[in-house]
Structures are given as C-alpha cells and as structure tokens.
PLY file of the C-alpha trace (Angstrom):
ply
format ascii 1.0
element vertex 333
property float x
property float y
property float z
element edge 332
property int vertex1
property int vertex2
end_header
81.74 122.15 97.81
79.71 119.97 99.93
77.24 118.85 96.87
80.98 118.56 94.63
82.12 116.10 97.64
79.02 114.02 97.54
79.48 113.64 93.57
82.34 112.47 93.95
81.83 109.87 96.47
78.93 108.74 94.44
80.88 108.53 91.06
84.02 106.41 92.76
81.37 104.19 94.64
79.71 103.23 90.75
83.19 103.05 89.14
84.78 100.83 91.89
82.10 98.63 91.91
81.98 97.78 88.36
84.94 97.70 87.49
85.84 94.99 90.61
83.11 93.00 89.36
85.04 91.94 86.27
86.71 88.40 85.99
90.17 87.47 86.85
92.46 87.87 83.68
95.78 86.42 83.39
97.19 89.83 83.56
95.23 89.73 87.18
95.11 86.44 88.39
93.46 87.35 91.85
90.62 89.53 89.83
90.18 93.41 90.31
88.88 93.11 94.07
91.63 95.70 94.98
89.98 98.11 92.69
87.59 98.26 95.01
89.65 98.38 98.32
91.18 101.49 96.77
88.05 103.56 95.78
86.94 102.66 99.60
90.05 104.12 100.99
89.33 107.58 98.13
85.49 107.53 99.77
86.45 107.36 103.48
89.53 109.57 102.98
86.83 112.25 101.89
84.92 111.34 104.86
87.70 111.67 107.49
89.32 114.99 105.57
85.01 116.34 106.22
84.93 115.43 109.48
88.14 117.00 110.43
87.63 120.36 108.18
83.89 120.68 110.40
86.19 120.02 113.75
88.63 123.19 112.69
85.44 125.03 111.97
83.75 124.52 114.92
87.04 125.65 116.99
86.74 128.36 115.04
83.24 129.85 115.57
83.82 129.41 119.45
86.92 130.99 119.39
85.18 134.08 117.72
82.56 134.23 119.93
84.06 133.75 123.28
87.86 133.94 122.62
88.89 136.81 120.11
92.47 136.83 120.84
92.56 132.91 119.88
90.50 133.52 117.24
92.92 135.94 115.95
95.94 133.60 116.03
94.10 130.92 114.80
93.12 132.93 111.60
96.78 132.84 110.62
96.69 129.47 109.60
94.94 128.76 106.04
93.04 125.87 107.58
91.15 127.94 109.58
90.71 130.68 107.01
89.87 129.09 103.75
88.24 125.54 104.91
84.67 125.03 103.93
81.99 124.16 105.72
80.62 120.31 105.06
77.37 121.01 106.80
74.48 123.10 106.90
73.96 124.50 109.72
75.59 127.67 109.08
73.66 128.70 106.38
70.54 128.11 108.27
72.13 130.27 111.35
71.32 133.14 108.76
68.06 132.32 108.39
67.08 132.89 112.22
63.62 130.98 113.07
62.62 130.89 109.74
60.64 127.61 109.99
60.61 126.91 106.35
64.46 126.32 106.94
63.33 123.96 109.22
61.05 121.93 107.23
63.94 121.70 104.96
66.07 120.37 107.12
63.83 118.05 108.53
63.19 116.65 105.35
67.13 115.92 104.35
66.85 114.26 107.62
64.52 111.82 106.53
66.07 111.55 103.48
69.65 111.24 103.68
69.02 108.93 106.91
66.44 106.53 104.53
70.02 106.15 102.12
72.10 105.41 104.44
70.07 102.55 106.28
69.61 101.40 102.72
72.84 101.64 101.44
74.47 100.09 104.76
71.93 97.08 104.36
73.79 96.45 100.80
77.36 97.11 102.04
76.63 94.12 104.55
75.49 91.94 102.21
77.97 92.18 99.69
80.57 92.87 102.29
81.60 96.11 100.17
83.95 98.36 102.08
83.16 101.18 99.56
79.30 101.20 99.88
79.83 101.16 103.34
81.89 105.12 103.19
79.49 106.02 100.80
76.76 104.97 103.23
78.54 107.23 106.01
78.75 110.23 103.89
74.87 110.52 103.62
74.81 109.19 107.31
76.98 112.22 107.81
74.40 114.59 105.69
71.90 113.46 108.39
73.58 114.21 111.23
74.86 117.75 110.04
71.20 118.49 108.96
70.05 117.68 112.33
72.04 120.21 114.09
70.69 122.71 111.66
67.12 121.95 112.86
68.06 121.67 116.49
69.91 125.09 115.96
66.75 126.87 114.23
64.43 125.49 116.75
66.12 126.58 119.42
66.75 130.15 118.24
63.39 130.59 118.52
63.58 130.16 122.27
66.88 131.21 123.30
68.73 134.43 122.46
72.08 134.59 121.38
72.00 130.70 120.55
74.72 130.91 117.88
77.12 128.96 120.39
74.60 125.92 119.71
76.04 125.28 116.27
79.83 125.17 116.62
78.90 122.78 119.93
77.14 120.49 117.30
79.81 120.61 114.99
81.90 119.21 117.38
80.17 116.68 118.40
79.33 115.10 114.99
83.09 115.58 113.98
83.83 113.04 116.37
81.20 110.99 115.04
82.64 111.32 111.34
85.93 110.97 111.83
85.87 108.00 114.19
83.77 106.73 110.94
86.11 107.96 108.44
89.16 106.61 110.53
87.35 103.16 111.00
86.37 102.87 107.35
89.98 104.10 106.26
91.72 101.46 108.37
89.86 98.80 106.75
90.12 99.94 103.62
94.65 100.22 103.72
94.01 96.80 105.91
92.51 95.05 103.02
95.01 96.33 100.53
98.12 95.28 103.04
96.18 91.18 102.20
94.95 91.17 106.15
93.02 87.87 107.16
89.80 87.89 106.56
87.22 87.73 109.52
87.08 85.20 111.93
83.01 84.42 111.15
83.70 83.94 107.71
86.48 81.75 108.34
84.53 79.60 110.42
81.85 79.29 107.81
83.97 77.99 105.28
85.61 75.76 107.47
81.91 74.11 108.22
80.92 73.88 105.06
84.08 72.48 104.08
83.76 69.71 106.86
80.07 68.95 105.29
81.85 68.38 101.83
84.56 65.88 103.14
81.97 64.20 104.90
79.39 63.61 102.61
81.98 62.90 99.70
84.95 60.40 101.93
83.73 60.35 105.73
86.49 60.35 107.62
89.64 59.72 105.43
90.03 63.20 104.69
91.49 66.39 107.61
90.84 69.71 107.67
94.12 70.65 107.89
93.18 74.74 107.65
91.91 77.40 106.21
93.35 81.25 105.57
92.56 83.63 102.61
92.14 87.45 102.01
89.53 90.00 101.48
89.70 91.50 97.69
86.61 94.05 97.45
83.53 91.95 98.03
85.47 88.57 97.09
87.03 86.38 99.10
90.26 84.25 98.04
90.41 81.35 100.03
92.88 78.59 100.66
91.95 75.13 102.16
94.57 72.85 103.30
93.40 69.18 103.60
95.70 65.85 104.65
94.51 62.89 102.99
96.40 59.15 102.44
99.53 58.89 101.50
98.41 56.15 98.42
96.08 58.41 97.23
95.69 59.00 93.75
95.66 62.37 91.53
91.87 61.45 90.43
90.69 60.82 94.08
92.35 64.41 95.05
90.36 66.24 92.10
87.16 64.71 93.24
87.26 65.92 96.75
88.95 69.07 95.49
85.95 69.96 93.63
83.43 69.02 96.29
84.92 71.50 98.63
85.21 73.91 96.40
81.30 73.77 95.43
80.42 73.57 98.63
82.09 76.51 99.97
81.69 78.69 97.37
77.80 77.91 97.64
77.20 77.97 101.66
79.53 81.25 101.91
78.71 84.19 100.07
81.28 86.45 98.65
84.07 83.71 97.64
84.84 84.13 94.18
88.57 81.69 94.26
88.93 78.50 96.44
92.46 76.67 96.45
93.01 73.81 97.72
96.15 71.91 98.59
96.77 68.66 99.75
99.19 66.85 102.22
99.65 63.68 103.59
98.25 62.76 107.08
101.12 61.92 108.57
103.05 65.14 108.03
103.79 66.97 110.85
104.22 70.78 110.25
101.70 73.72 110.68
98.67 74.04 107.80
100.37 76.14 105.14
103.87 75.98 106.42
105.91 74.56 104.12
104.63 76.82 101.84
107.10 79.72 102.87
110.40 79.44 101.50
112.91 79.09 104.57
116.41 79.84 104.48
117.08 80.87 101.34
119.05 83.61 100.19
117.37 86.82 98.72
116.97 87.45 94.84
120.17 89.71 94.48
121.94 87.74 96.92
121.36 84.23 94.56
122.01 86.30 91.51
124.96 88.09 92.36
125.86 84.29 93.79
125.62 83.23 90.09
127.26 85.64 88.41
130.36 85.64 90.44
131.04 82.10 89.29
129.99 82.14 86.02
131.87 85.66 85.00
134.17 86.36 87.82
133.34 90.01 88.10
130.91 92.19 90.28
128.05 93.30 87.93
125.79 93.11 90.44
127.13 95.18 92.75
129.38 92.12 95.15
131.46 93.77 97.38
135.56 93.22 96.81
135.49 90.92 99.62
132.63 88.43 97.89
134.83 88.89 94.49
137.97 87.94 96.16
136.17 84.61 97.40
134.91 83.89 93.81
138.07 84.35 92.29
140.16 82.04 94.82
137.56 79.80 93.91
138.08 79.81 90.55
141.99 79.41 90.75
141.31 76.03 92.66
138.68 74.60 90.43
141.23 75.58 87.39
144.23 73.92 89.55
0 1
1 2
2 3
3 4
4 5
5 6
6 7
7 8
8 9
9 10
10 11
11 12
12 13
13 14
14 15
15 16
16 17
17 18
18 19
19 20
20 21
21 22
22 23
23 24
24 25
25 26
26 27
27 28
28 29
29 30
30 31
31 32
32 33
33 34
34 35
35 36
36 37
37 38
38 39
39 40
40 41
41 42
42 43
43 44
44 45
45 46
46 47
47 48
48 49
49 50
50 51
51 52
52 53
53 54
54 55
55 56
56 57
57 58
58 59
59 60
60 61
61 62
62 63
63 64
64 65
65 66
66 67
67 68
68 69
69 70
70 71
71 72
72 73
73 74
74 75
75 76
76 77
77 78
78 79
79 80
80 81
81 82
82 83
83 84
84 85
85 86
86 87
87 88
88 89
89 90
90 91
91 92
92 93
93 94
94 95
95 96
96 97
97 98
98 99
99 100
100 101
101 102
102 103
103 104
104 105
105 106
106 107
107 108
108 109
109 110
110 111
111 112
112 113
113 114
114 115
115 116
116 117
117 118
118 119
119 120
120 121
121 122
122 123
123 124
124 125
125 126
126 127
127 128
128 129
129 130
130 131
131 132
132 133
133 134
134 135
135 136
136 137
137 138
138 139
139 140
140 141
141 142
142 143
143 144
144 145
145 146
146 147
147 148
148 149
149 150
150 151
151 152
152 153
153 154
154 155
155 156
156 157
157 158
158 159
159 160
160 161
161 162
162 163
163 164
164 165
165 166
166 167
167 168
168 169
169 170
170 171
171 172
172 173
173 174
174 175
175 176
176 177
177 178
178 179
179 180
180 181
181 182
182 183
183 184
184 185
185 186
186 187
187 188
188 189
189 190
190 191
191 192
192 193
193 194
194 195
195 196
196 197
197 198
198 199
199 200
200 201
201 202
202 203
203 204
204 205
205 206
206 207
207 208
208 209
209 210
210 211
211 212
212 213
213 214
214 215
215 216
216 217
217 218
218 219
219 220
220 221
221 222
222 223
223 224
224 225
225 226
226 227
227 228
228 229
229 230
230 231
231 232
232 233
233 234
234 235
235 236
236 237
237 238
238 239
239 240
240 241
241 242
242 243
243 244
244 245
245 246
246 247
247 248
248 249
249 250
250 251
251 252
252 253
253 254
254 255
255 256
256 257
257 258
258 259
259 260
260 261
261 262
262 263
263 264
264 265
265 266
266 267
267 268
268 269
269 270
270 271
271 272
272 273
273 274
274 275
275 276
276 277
277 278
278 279
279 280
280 281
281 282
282 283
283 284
284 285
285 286
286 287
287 288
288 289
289 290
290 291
291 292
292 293
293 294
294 295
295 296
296 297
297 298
298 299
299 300
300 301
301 302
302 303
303 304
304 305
305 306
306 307
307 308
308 309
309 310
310 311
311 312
312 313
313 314
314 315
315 316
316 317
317 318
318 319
319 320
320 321
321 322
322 323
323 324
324 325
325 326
326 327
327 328
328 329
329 330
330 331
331 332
C-alpha cells in the first residue's frame, strides 16, 4: 500500500507537469497552470491522509500496550482496525536486532533523503507546488525509515522497546501532516486565484521600473502590479499612467518593453498585461476595472424581459410584473 501510494504520487507529479506545460488555447486562455494546482492538491492530500492514518496507528499500538481497555474501544472503529501502516518500522519491529534490517534502513535513509533535497531544489526553482508534495512524500520515506533504525538499534539495548515505535510514529505524524496541511493549503489557495507572493511582486515591479526608464524616463508611472499563481506560471497585470495626448503607437512600444523585460528578469511569468491610464486619474491601480453598481445577470435579464414581453419567464416576482405592466399601460397611453 505504501509502494501503491508512492506510484501514485509519482505518476500525478509526471502527468501534471506535462500536461501544464502546454500553451494557452483559446479554449484556455490563461493556459493549463491549474492542471497543475490540482494534481498538487491530489499529491499533498495523499500526504496529509499518510500522516494522519500513521497518527491513528500510533494511538493504537500504545493503547495496546499500556491501555487494553482503550484499545478495545478504539478497535470498534474501522480506522483503527483496517488502516495501513505508511511506514516501516513495524515490519522491522519483527525482525528484533537483526542488523541487516538495519543496514536496510539506513540505506532508504540515504536514499529517499538524497530525492527529496533534489527534488525540493527543482520545486523552488520552477516554483512547482506539485514537486514540492512529491518531494515531502520521499522526505516522509526518510523520516519513517529512520525510526525503524532508531527502533532496531535500540532493541538491542533495551528490553521491551516496542513502545519506541508508536512514540516515533507520533512524532513524524506531526511532521507530515503539518507538511501535508501546508502543501494542501497552497495548493486550494492557488486554485481560489490568491495573490501571488510579495518577493515576486516586487521583482516585477523593479524590472518593470528599469523598462520605463530606459525606454521614456520619467513620463511613464507605475501605477501597480497584481497577478496570480497558475502552476509554475505567473499571470501578471501591470497598470501604468502615461499622458493624456499619448498615442496608440507610443502605448505599444512601452507595452512591449515591459513586457520583455519582466518576463526576462522574473522567472516563471508566462502572460504579462498591461493597461494604461492617464496620469491625472485619480482612483486606485486596477479599480475601475470592477464593475460597480450594477445589477446581477438575472436581475438585468429578467429587467429585459419584463419590458419587452410583459410576462415573468424568468422567474420576476408578481410584484416586479405588476410594475412592468403599469409601465406598459403608460407608455401605450
């Protein structure tokens, strides 16, 4: 089950990751980014569900060593009865102070900790939520491994150790699921369009400083910047105020040397938009783009259809008919 868990990490990692890759379509505009978001929220979901099922493990190999009665109740409930284990240690609790278990288990040490400092250092450079839960799952066949050593070892020297193992459990199923839950919340964050990180928003507000300034000086603000993680991409939008008698042409050419700039100085942007608005205008960067006071779509078309067929298709209430039809008697009058 544990191997089976692993696999399937592995294979949504690959999938996720290649199929985000692809370019934006006109079917997806904003490019496949939240492919990837999703497979990172599958990967650490498996993560948090292993950390928890080692927790209710644990609990339950203390309880049956020092609290029968509990251990008892708590048998009751299918959690406790028919979870699996996602580490090794128990299996090696069989094999006593058999030091070839322990070679073994100092070797997926060194192994499983080797991919996970290897697979982090990728997930930071491409800023991949889903390498960096697949990085934690062999992180967390490390840790688990290393309680089975510490647990042989010390059988060796202490008798009736078994207590050692359910103690360890516990203790890395804090570790994992405070992992898991981290990994999880960014993963649903970045599928609910949160803002993307403060660093990166400061980088692409430098470099686009360093375009307007080599390309018009001073003519052109920074008005300000926002945009949203997709996967590894970032989709950016840069509000600048420029003249008020400047022409379409002169726009496109600073347009485009922001849009080089940033997408060369910060890694990871894949879609730069910028807007434009005059210096003198006084609202908030990105303000006016929100529609204000307008009525909602059923509202506007239940609006229309009362005075175009004087009925309630839409579902008006008799109140909002009576209106529309005393309206139409005094436009007929």
């Amino acid at each position: 089950m544990h191997a089976l868990t692993d696999l399937v990490s592995d294979i949504t990692t690959l999938a996720t990751i290649s199929y985000s890759l692809k370019a934006a379509t006109a079917r997806f505009p904003m490019g496949y980014g939240k492919i990837e978001s999703l497979g990172a929220l599958g990967v650490s979901g498996l993560l948090l569900l292993g950390g928890v099922g080692i927790g209710l493990q644990a609990l339950m190999a203390l309880s049956q060593q020092f609290f029968p009665e509990l251990s008892h109740i708590l048998s009751h409930f299918a959690v406790f009865v028919h979870g699996h284990d996602h580490s090794h240690a128990h299996d090696a609790a069989h094999l006593g102070p058999n030091l070839n278990a322990a070679w073994l288990a100092a070797g997926s040490i060194v192994v499983k900790e080797w991919l996970y400092r290897a697979t982090i250092k990728i997930a930071r450079q491409k800023r991949s939520s889903v390498l960096a839960s697949n990085a934690y799952h062999h992180r967390v066949d490390s840790l688990t491994s290393f309680v089975a050593l510490f647990t042989i070892i010390a059988s060796r020297f202490l008798n009736n150790a078994q207590w050692l193992d359910p103690v360890g459990g516990l203790i890395i199923s804090g570790m994992i699921v405070q992992a898991g839950w981290g990994n999880t919340k960014a993963a649903m964050l970045e599928l609910a369009d949160v803002s993307m990180d403060d660093e990166t928003k400061e980088s692409i507000q430098k470099a686009a400083r360093t375009a307007l300034q080599e390309r018009v000086g001073d003519e052109v603000d920074l008005r300000g910047v926002q945009g949203t993680k997709s996967g590894q991409n970032f989709m950016i939008e840069v509000e600048l105020a420029a003249p008020s008698n400047w022409t379409i042409a002169q726009t496109n050419d600073v347009e485009a040397a922001v849009r080089e700039q940033v997408s060369a100085k910060v890694k990871g942007v894949r879609r730069v938009n910028v807007r434009f608005t005059t210096r003198d205008s006084e609202h908030s960067a990105f303000e006016d783009e929100y529609v204000a006071g307008r009525l909602s779509d059923s509202e506007d078309e239940g609006h229309d259809h009362g005075h175009s067929h004087g009925d309630q298709a839409h579902g008006d209430s008799a109140q909002a008919s009576g209106r529309n039809a005393n309206g139409s008697a005094q436009q007929r009058k």
